[in-house]
Structure formats: C-alpha cells, structure tokens
N, C-alpha and C positions, 0 to 999 in steps of 0.2 A: 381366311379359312372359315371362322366362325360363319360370317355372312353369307357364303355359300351354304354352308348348312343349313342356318336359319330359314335362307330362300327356298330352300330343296324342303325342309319340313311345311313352312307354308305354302309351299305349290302343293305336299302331298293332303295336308289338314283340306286346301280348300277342294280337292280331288275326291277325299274323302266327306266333306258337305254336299258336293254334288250329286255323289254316288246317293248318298243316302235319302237325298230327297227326291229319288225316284223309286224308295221303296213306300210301300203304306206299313209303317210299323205298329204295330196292336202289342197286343200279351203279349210275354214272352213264349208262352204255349203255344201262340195260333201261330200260322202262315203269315209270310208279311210278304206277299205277292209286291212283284215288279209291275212298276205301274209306267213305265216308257217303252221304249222301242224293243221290243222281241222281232225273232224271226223264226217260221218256225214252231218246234215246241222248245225251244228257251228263249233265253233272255241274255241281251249282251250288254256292256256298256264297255265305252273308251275310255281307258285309263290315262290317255295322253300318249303313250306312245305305241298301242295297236288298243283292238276290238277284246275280249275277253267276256267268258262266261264271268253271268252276273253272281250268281252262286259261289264259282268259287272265289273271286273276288270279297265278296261276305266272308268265305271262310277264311281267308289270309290276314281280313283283317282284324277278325277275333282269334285265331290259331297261327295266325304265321303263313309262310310258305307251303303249299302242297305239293310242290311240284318234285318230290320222292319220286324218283322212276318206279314206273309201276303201280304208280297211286291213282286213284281219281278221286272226287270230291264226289259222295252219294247224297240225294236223298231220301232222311228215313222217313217223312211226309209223302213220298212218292208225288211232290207238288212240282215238278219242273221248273215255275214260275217265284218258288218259294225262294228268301234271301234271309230266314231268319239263319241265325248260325245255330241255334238250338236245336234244328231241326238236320245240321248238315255234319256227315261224318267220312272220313276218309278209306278207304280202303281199294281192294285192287278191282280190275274190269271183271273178275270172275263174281267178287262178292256184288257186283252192280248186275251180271247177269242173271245171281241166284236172286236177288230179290224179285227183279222182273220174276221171274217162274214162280215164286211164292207168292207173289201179291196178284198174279193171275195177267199180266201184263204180257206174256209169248205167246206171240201166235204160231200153232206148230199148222202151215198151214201144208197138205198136200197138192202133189201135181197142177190136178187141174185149178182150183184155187189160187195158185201163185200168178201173180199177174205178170211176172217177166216171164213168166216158163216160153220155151222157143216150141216143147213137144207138148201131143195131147197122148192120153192113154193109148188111142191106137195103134200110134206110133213106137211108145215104148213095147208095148207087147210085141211088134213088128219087130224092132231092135234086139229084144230078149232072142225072138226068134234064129234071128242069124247070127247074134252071138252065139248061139247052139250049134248054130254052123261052123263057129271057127273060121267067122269073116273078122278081119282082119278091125281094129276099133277105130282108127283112120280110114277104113274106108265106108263104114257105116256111119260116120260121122261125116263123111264129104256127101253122103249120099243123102242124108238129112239137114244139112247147114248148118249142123252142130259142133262144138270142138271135142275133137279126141278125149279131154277130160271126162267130157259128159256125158260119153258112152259107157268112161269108164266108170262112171259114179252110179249110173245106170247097173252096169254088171254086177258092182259090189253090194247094190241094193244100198248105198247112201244116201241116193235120191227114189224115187219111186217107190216107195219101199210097199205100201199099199196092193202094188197089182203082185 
C-alpha cells in the first residue's frame, strides 16, 4: 500500500517538474508566460492522463482543485499565456465575461461586421418589411436560407438592433 503511494506521489512530483519547466518563472509580480506548445490563444499541457489548460493546472497546484461547478479559473493579468498562480483567481463564466467588457476586450460587433452573418442590411430591412405583413417567420426564413430563430431575433430587435 505504502508503495503504491509513494509511486503515485513520485509520478505526480515528477509531473509536476515537467510542468514547470515549461514555464519562464520571474518575480512573483510578473507573468511567467508558457514557453511550450499552445494552441490557439492558450496554453495546454498533459498531465498524463488527458490535455488541460495550462493555467489552471498552476492553479490546482497552488490552490487545490477548481473544478467547483460553476467556477473557472480567470486571469487578473488578462495574460492568457500566463501560469503565475498570483496572477490566477477563480470565479464564475459571468465574472470572466465582466472583466472582458471592463478591460475593453468585447467586441460588440454589428450586422454587417459579423463575419458569420448569413444576412446583409438590405435584407433585414426587406425582413422587417414583411414581418409587417404578418408573413408568417418560417416562411421568411425559408425564403432567405435563414433559421426561424433568426427572423425571430431579427423581430425582437436582439440582433440587428442598429437598422
């Protein structure tokens, strides 16, 4: 029994050597950006038995688990690459959203902007149009190759909201 442990603690020690020498660690103040394989804008490493962000990895292993439903692992460096744990603090996907919009990071982009958009302005004004009509949202939606939702998103002014 012991010895399994002992083997389980030295697999995880030298797991935790490995990890760490693909950070550049500095001050405890600065960044200690990951310096191996990202993909993307983060950073991942194998822990052995799957892929994991590299961040919160860092943070598990100065804090413990985060894996609270409802949690994520933020950071307040807004450094995606960053692995110091000084810089890493937990909270829920709302508190990750507000900071995006405070640190200037949302793009609220319109319409025409969006790169997936399927409609252009003239289309939605066309749309407004016969919603006026009282044409039916399934069928202004087959008539433009849109989904029903999108017309309805359209009506309610969730999307488009600009024209």
């Amino acid at each position: 029994m012991l010895s399994t442990f002992l083997l389980r603690w030295v697999g995880l020690s030298r797991m935790c050597d490995r990890f760490w020498s693909k950070i550049s660690v500095q001050d405890p103040n600065n960044c200690w950006p990951w310096a191996a394989r990202a993909s993307g804008r983060y950073a991942y490493f194998n822990n052995g038995e799957k892929t994991v962000l590299a961040h919160i990895f860092a943070y598990e292993q100065k804090y413990g688990k985060s894996s609270a439903k409802g949690r994520v692992v933020r950071h307040k460096c807004d450094n995606t690459f960053c692995c110091n744990p000084n810089h890493l603090v937990l909270g829920t996907h709302q508190d990750n959203m507000n900071d995006k919009i405070e640190r200037g990071r949302a793009r609220n982009l319109k319409g025409e902007e969006c790169s997936w958009r399927k409609l252009n302005a003239d289309q939605v004004i066309e749309i407004r149009a016969l919603l006026k009509q009282k044409i039916y949202h399934k069928d202004i939606a087959k008539k433009f190759g849109v989904d029903t939702v999108t017309v309805t998103d359209i009506n309610l002014k969730r999307t488009w909201k600009h024209l």
